[in-house]
C-alpha positions in Angstrom: 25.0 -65.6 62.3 24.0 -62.4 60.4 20.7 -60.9 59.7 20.8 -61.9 56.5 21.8 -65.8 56.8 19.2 -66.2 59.5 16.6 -64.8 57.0 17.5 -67.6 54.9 17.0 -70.0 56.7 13.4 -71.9 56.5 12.8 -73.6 59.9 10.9 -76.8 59.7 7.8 -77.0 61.1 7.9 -80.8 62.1 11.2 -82.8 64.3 13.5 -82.9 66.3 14.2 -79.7 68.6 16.9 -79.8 71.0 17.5 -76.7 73.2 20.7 -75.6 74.8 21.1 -72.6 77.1 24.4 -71.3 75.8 26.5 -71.7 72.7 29.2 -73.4 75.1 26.8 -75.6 76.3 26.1 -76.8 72.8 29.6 -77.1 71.6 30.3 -78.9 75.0 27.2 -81.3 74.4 27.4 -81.8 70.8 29.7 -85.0 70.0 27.0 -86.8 72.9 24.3 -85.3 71.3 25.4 -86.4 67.6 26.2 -90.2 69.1 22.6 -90.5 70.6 21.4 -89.4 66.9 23.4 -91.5 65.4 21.6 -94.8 66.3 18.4 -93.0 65.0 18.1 -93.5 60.9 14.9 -91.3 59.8 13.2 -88.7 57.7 13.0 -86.4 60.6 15.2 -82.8 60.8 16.8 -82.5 63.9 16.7 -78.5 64.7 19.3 -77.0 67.5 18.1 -73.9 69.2 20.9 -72.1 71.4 19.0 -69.9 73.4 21.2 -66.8 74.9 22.5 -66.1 71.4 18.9 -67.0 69.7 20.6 -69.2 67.4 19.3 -72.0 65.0 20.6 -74.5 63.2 19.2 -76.8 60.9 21.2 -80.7 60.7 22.1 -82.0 57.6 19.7 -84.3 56.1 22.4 -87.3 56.3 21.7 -86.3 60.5 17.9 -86.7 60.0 15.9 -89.4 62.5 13.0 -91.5 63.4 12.0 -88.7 65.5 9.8 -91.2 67.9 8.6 -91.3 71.8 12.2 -93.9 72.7 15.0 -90.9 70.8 12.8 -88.0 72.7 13.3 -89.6 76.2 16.7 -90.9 75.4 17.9 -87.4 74.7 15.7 -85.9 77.4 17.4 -88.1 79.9 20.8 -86.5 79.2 19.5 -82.9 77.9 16.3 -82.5 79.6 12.5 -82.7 79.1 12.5 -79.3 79.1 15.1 -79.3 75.7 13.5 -81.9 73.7 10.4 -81.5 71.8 9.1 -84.1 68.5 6.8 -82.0 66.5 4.7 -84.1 63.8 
């Protein structure tokens, strides 16, 4: 991502935020990760943070969930508490 697209981008302040250690990580997790969401219909972003390349990326808004207490330890289960925060 370049300096110029990440300034562009406006992080939301309320979600979803999944972490992942390494880009590979991430592309290895992310067809589980976008099933779990799946089942989740909602007004909440979902916001990936990949951590060794400090990258973010916002979901579409078709990927947006009910960003509640049961998807948080759902995902954390397979991710980690540690990955998954809800910000309201």
């Amino acid at each position: 991502m370049s300096a110029t697209a990440a300034a562009q981008v406006t992080i939301p302040k309320t979600g979803l935020f999944l972490q992942f250690a390494t880009q590979a990580d991430y592309e290895n997790s992310e067809q589980n990760m976008l099933e779990l969401l799946a089942d989740s219909d909602g007004n909440d972003d979902v916001i990936v943070f990949v951590k060794d390349i400090k990258s973010l990326k916002v979901l579409p808004p078709n990927k947006r969930v009910n960003a509640n207490d049961a998807l948080r330890t759902k995902l954390a289960a397979v991710f980690g508490e540690s990955n998954v925060v809800v910000k309201k």
